[in-house]
C-alpha positions as CSV (number, residue, x, y, z in Angstrom):
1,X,0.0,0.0,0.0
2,X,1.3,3.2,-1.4
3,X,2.2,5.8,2.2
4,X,1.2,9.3,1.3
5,X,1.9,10.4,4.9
6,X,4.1,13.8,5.1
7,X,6.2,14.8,7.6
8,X,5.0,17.7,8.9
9,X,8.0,20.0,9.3
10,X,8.1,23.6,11.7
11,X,9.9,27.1,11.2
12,X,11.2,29.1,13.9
13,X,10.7,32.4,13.7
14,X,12.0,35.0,16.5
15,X,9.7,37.6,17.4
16,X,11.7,39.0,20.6
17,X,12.8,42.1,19.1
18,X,8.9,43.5,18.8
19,X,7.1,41.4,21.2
20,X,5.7,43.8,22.8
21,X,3.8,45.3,19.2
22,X,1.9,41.8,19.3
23,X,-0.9,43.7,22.3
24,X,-2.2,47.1,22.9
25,X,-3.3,47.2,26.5
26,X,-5.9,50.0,27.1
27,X,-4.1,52.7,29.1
28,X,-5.4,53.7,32.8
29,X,-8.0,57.1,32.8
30,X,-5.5,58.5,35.3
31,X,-2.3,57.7,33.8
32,X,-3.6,59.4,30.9
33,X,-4.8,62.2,32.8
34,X,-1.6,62.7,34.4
35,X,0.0,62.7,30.6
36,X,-1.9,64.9,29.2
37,X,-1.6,67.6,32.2
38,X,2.0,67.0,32.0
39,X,2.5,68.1,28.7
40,X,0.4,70.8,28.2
41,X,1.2,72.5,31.4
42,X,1.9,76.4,31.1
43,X,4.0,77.1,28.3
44,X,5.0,80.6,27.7
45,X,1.5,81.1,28.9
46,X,-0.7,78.6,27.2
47,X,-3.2,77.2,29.3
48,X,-3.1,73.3,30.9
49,X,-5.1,70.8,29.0
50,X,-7.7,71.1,32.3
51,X,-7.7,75.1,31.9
52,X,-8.4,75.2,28.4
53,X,-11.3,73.0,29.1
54,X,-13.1,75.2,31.2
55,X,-12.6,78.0,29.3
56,X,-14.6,76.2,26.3
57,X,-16.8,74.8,28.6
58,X,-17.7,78.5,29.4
59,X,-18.1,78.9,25.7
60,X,-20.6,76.3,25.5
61,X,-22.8,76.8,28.3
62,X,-25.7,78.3,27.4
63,X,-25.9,77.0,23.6
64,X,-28.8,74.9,23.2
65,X,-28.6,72.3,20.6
66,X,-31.2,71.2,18.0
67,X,-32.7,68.0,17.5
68,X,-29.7,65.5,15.9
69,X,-29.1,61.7,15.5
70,X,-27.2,59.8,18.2
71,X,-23.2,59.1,17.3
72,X,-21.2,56.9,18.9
73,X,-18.6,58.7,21.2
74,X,-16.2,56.7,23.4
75,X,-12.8,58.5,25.0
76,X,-10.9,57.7,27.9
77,X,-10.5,61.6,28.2
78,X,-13.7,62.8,26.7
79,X,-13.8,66.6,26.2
80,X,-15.4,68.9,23.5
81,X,-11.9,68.7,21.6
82,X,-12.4,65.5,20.4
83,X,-15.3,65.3,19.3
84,X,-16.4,65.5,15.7
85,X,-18.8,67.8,14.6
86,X,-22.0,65.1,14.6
87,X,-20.9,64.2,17.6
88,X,-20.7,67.5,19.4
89,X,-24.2,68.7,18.1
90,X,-25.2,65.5,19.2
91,X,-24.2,66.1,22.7
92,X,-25.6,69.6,23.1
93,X,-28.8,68.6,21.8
94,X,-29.0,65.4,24.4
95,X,-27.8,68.4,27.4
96,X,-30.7,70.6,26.9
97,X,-32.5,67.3,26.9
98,X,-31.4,66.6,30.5
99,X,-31.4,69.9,31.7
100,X,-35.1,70.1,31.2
101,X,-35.2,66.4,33.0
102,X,-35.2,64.1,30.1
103,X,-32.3,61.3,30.1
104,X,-32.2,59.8,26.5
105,X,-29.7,57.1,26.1
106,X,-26.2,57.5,25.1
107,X,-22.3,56.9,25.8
108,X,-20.7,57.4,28.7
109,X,-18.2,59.8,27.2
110,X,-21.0,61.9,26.4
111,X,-21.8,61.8,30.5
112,X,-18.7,62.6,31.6
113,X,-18.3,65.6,29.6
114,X,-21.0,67.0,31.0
115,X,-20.0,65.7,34.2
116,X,-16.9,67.6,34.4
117,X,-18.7,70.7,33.1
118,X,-20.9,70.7,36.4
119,X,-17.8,69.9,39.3
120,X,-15.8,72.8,37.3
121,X,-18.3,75.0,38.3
122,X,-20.3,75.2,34.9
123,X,-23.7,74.7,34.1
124,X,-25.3,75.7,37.9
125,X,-26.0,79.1,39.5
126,X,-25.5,77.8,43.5
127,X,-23.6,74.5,44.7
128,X,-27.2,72.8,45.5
129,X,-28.7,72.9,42.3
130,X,-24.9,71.7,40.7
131,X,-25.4,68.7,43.4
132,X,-29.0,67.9,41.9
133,X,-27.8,67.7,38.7
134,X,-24.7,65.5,39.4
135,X,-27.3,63.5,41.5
136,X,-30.2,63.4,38.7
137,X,-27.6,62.1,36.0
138,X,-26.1,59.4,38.8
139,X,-29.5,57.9,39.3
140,X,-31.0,57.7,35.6
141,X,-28.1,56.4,34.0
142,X,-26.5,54.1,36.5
143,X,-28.7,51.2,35.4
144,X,-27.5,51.8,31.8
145,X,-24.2,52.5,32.3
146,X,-23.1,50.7,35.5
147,X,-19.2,51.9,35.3
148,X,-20.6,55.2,36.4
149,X,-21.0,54.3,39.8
150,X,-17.1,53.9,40.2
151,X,-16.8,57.6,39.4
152,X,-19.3,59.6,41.0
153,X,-19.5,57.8,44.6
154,X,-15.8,59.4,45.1
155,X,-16.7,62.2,42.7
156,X,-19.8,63.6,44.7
157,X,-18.3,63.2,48.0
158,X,-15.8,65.4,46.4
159,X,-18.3,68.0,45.6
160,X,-20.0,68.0,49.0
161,X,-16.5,68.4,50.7
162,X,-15.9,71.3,48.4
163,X,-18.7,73.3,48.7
164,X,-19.0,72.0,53.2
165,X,-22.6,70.3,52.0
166,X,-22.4,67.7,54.8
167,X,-25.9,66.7,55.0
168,X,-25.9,65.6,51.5
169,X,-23.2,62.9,52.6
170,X,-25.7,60.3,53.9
171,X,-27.2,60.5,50.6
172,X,-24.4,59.4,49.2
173,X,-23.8,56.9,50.7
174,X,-27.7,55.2,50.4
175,X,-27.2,56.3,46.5
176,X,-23.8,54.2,46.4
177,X,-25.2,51.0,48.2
178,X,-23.6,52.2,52.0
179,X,-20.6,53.0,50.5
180,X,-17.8,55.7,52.1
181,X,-14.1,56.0,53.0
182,X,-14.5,55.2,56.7
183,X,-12.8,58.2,57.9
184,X,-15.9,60.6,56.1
185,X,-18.2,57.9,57.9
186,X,-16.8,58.1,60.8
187,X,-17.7,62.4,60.3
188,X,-21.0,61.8,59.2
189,X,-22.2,59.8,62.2
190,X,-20.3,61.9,64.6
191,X,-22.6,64.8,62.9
192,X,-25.8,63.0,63.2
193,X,-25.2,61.9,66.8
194,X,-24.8,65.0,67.7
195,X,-27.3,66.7,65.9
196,X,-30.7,64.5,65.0
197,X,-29.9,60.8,65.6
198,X,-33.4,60.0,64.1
199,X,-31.2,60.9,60.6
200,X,-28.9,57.6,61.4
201,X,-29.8,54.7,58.6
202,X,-29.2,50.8,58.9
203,X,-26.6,51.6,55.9
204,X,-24.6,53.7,57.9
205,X,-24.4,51.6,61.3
206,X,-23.6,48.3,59.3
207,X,-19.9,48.9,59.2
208,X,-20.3,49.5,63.1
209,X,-21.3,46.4,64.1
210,X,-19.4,43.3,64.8
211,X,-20.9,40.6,62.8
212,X,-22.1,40.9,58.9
213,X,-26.4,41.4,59.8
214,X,-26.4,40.3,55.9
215,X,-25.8,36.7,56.7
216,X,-28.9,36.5,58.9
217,X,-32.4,34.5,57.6
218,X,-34.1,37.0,59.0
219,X,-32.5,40.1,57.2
220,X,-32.7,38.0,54.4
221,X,-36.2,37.0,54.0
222,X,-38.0,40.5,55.1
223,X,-36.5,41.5,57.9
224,X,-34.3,44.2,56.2
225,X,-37.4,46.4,55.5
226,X,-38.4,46.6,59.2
227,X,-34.9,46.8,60.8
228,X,-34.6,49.8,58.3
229,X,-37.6,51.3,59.8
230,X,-37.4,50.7,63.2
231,X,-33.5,50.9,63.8
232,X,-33.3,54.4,63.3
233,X,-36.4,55.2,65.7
234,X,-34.8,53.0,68.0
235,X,-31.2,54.7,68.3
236,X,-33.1,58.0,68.6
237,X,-34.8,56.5,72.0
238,X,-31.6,55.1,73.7
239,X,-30.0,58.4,73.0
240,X,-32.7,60.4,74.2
241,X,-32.9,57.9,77.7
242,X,-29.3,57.9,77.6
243,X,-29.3,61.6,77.7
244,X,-31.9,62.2,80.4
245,X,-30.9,59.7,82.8
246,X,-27.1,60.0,82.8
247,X,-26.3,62.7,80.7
248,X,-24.7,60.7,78.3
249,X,-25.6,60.1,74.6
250,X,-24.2,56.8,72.2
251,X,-21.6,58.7,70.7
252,X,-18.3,58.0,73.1
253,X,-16.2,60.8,74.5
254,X,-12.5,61.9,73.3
255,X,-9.9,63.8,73.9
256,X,-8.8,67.0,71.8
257,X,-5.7,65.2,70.8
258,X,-7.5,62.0,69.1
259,X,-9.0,63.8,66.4
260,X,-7.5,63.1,63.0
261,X,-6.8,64.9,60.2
262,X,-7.3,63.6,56.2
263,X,-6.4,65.4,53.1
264,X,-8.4,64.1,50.2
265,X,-7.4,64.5,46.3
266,X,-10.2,65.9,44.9
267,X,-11.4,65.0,41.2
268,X,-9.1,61.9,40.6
269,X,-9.8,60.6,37.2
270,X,-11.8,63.6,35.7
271,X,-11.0,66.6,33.9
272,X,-10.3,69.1,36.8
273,X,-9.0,72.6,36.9
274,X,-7.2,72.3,40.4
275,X,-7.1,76.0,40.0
276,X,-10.8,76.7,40.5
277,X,-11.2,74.8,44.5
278,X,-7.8,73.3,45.0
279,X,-6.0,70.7,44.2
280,X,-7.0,68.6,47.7
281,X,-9.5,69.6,50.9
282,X,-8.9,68.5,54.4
283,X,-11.3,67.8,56.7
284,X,-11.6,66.7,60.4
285,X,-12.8,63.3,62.7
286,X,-12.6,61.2,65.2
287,X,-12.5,57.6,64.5
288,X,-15.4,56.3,65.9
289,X,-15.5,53.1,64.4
290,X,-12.2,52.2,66.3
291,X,-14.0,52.7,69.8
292,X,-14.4,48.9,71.1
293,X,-17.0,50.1,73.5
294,X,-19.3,52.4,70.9
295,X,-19.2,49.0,68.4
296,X,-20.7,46.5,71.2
297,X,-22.7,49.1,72.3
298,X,-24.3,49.6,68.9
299,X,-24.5,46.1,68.4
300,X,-26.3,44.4,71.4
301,X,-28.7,47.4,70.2
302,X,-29.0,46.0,67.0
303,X,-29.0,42.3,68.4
304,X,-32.1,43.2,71.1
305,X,-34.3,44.7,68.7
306,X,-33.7,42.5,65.6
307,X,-34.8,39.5,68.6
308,X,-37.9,41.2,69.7
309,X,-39.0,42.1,66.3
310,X,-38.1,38.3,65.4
311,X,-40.9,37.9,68.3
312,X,-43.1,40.4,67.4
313,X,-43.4,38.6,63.4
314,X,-43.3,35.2,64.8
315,X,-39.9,34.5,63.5
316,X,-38.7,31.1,65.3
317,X,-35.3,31.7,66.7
318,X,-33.3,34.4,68.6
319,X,-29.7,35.8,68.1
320,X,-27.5,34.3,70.8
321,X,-24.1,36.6,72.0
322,X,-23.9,39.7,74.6
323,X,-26.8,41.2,75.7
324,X,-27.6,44.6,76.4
325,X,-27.9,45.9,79.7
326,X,-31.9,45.0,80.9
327,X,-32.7,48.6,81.7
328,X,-32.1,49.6,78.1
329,X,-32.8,46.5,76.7
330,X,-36.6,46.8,78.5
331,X,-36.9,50.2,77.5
332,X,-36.8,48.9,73.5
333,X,-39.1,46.1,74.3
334,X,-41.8,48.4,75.5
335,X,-41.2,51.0,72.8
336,X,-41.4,48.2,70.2
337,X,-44.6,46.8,71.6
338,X,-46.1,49.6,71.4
339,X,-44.8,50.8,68.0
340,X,-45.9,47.7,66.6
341,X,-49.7,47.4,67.7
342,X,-49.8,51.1,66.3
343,X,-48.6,50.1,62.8
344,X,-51.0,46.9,62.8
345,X,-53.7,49.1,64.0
346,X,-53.3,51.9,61.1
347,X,-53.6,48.8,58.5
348,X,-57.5,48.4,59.0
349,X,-59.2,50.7,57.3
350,X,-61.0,53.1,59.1
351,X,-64.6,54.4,58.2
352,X,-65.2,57.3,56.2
353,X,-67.2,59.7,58.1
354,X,-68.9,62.3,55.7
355,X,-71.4,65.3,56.1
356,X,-74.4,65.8,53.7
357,X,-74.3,69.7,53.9
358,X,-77.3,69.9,52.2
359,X,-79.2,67.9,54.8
360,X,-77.6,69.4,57.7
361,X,-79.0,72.9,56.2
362,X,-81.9,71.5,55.8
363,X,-82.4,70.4,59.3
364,X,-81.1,73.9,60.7
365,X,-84.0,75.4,58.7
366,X,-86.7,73.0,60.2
367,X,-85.6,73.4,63.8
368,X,-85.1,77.6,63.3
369,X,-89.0,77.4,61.7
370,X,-90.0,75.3,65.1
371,X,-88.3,77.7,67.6
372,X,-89.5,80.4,66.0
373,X,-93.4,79.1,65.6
374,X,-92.9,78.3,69.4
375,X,-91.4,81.7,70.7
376,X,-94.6,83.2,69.0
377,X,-97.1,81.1,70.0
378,X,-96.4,82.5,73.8
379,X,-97.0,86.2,72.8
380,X,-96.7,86.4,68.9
381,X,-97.8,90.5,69.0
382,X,-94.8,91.2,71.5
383,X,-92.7,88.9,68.9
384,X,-93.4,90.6,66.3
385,X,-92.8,93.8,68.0
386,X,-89.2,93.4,69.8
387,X,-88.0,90.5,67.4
388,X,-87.3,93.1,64.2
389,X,-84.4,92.0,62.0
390,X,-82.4,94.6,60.6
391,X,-85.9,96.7,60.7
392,X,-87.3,94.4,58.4
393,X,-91.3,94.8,58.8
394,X,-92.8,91.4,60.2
395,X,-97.1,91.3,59.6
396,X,-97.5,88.2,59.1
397,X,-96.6,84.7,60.3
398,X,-93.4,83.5,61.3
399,X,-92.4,82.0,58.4
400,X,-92.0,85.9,56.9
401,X,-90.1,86.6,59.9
402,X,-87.7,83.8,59.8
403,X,-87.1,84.6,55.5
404,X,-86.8,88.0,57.1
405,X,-83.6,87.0,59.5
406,X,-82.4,84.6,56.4
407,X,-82.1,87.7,53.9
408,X,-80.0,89.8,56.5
409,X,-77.3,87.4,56.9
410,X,-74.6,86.3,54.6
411,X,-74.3,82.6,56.7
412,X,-77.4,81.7,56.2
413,X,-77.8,81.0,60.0
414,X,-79.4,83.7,62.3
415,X,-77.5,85.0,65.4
416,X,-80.3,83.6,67.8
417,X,-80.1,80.0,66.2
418,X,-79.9,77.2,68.7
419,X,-76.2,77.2,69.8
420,X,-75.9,73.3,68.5
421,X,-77.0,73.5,65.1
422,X,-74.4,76.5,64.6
423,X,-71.5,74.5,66.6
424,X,-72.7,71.2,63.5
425,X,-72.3,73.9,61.1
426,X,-69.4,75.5,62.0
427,X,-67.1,72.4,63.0
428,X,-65.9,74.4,65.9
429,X,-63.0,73.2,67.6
430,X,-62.7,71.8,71.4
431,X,-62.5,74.5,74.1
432,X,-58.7,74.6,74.5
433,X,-57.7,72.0,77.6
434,X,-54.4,72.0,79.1
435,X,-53.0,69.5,81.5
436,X,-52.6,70.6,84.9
437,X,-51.5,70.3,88.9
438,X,-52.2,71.9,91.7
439,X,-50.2,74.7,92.7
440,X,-48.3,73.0,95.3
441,X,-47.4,69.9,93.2
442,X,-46.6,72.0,90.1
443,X,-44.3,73.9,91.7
444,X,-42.4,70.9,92.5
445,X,-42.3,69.3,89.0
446,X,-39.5,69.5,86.7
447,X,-39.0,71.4,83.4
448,X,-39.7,68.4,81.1
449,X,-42.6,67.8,82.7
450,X,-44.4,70.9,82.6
451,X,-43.3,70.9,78.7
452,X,-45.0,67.7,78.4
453,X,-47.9,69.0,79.5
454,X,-47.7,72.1,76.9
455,X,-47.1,70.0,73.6
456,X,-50.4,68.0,74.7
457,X,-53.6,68.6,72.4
458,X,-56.6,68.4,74.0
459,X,-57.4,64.9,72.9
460,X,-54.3,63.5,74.8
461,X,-55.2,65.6,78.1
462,X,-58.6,64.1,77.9
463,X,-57.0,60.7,77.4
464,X,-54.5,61.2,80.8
465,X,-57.9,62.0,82.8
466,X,-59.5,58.7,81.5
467,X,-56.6,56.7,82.3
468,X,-56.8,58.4,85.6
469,X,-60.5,58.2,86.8
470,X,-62.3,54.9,87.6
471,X,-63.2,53.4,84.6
472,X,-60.4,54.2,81.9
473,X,-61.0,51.2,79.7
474,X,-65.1,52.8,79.2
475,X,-63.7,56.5,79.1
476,X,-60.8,55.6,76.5
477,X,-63.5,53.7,74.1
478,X,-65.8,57.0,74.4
479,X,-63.3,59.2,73.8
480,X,-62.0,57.8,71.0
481,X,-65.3,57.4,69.1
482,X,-66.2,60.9,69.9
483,X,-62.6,62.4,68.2
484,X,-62.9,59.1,65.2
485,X,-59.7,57.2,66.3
486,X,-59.1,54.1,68.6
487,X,-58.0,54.6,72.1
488,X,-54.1,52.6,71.3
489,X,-53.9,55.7,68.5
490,X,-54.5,58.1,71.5
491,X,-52.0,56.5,73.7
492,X,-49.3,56.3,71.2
493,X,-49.8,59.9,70.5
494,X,-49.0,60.6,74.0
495,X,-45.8,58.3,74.4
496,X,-44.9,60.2,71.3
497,X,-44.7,63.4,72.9
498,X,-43.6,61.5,76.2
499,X,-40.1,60.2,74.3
500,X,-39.6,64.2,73.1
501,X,-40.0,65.4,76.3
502,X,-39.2,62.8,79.0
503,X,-37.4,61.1,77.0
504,X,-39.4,57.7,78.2
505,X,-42.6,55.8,77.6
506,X,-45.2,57.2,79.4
507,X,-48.1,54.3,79.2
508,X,-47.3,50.7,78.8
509,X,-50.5,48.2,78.6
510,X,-53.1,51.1,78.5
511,X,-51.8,52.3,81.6
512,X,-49.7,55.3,83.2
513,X,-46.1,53.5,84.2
514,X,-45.9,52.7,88.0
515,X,-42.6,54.9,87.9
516,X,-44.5,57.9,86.9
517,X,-48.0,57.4,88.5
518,X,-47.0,59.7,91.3
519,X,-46.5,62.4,89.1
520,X,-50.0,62.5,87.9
521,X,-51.5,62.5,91.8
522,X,-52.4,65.9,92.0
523,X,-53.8,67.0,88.6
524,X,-56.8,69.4,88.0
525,X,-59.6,67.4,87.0
């Protein structure tokens, strides 16, 4: 059999002198940055590749661009200098499109241009309405063009730190997923404990505590939702207790000498004159996430009320580890009890209570005819006599008369009109009703007490009497059907005000606490 099997035979061939020709790897954003500004810095006066920017960003500002099709723009450093023609009447068309809120797609090129127009100072009359916009493009394009989130989580913070906008920080951080540098965390919570803890978010506290809540079954399956909602209301009633009873908040005490100083590059990666804010900020903080006793402290508050909600929703299990402390750890308890009834209450609908106007004039008329036919059926010559309305002449039967009073007034309801049909008509409020103590006792009483009793409405004071007198659970269901509510939406009012003034729960199981009975001994009834 005839073999027509070949050898296969191989070539060398060196390539080591231009290996490295074979590959283009795509150059870093800020290696090219740092390029570019480095050479087309100042020479003999021209302007720096980031200065000349500006200047034509200035340029192009207010031109508004007409309707043109989309073109295809990708740079890794975008500006209006390399761009084509199509492409730049493209992009000033799709601007005035999202300047007026409308966010068409297109490239991210296109997005950073404009992006750098607004943190050079461009575009925006006052830093808040430059933040807006920054924040409108972040949250309508992230979803189409995820790579943005990189940038603008370091690039806002940026911003905020630039123009001191420090309350805008938390909303980075919820925009961005809980993300910051830990030291501008650390500043942010420092802020909000000192100022309005209610502010403080599950997000932020996460990196506080000293376990991942994540990993939990009951985070996982629901139980994020109502941590988010009830974690913040619950850091916002330890500190206020905290406060009151040992004049003490959550935030841990320093010294002058542990607060740290950061300097922060601003801009990195964009197209930033550094001559416009600087080319860095510095900033301030302690380091509050390094405080051993503020993280366990945090966390067994975290750990108690994720256990009692767990109880609350019929969750089988509880988290095992340190407890808190039982004083504070009763004092969320009670708070969540009664925070929890008052959310399951609101669910049922309540009844729609409406007045037929038409009806209720109706009526108002009948009964002024009867009181009137009555008042002259004693002496109806002496009526007729002394009971002139604005000297209109009365000869003949009530019915004239009563016209007669109808005519002269613009309400349609005469001055001498039984006193309850004109209370139906008017909705008049309550007669005001103030909490208060005999002289002696109030004397004694202290400041946050006697401002309790001033942010009371007169709904609540009635409610304190009812819980006070013989038969609260009768007076409670009565008073609550005559204002439309349910006595637990009564009581929860009042620990509401209790917790900003006392700084405590003031009622736990429809009653006045044991601890603070006494104070309520010698109140006016």
């Amino acid at each position: 059999m005839k073999d027509d099997s070949r050898q296969l035979e191989f070539m060398e061939i060196d390539l080591s002198e231009k290996a490295e020709a074979a590959a283009v790897p795509v150059p870093d954003r800020s290696t090219i940055a740092q390029s570019a500004h480095n050479t087309m810095q100042h020479r003999g006066g021209v302007l720096s590749s980031e200065a000349s920017f500006v200047e034509e960003a200035k340029r192009w500002a207010d031109v508004e661009g007409e309707v043109s099709p989309w073109i295809p723009f990708m740079s890794y450093w975008p500006t209006y200098g390399v761009m084509s023609e199509a492409q730049r009447k493209w992009y000033l068309y799709w601007r005035k499109e999202v300047r007026q809120g409308r966010y068409p797609d297109t490239d991210l090129s296109y997005l950073f241009v404009h992006i750098y127009e607004l943190i050079n100072g461009i575009g925006w009359q006052n830093s808040q309405e430059g933040y807006d916009q920054l924040k409108q493009l972040w949250v309508n394009y992230r979803e189409r063009l995820p790579q943005l989130n990189i940038y603008m989580q370091e690039w806002m913070v940026d911003y905020v730190l630039v123009h001191e906008m420090e309350r805008s920080l938390s909303e980075i951080m919820d925009l961005s997923g809980g993300y910051l540098p830990a030291e501008m965390l650390d500043m942010e919570l420092q802020r909000i404990l000192q100022n309005k803890v209610s502010e403080i978010s599950l997000n932020m506290l996460q990196r506080y505590y000293d376990y991942d809540i994540t990993l939990s079954k009951f985070y996982r399956d629901g139980g994020k939702e109502v941590m988010e909602q009830y974690i913040p209301r619950v850091m916002a009633l330890v500190q206020s207790y905290l406060e009151r009873t040992r004049q003490v908040g959550l935030l841990p005490e320093f010294q002058p000498n542990e607060e740290r100083t950061v300097e922060r590059v601003l801009f990195r990666k964009a197209v930033y004159d550094d001559s416009i804010y600087g080319r860095s900020v510095s900033f301030r903080y302690m380091p509050v996430g390094e405080q051993a006793e503020f993280v366990q402290m945090v966390t067994r508050i975290y750990r108690c009320t994720e256990n009692k909600l767990r109880e609350l929703l019929g969750f089988r299990g509880r988290l095992r580890g340190q407890t808190l402390e039982p004083e504070l750890a009763n004092l969320i308890e009670r708070y969540l009890d009664k925070a929890y009834a008052v959310e399951q209450a609101e669910t049922v609908e309540q009844p729609m209570i409406r007045i037929d106007t038409e009806k209720l004039a109706s009526l108002q008329l009948e009964s002024e005819y009867v009181r009137l036919a009555l008042t002259i059926e004693e002496n109806y010559v002496s009526e007729v006599k002394d009971d002139e309305v604005n000297n209109a002449d009365i000869t003949s039967n009530p019915v004239d008369a009563l016209h007669a009073r109808d005519e002269s007034t613009t309400t349609g309801v005469s001055m001498d009109t039984d006193p309850s049909i004109v209370e139906i008509a008017t909705s008049a409020p309550p007669g005001l009703i103030s909490l208060q103590w005999d002289e002696i006792a109030e004397a004694d009483l202290d400041a946050e007490w006697l401002l309790f009793a001033k942010e009371l409405s007169p709904q609540q004071v009635q409610a304190i009497h009812a819980l006070l007198g013989e038969n609260p659970d009768t007076e409670l269901i009565r008073l609550a059907e005559q204002y439309g509510t349910m006595p637990a939406l009564l009581l929860d009012e009042i620990n509401d005000v209790a917790m900003e003034t006392i700084g405590d729960l003031l009622i736990d199981g429809d009653r006045i606490v044991p601890d603070y009975i006494d104070v309520f001994e010698h109140v006016k009834r």
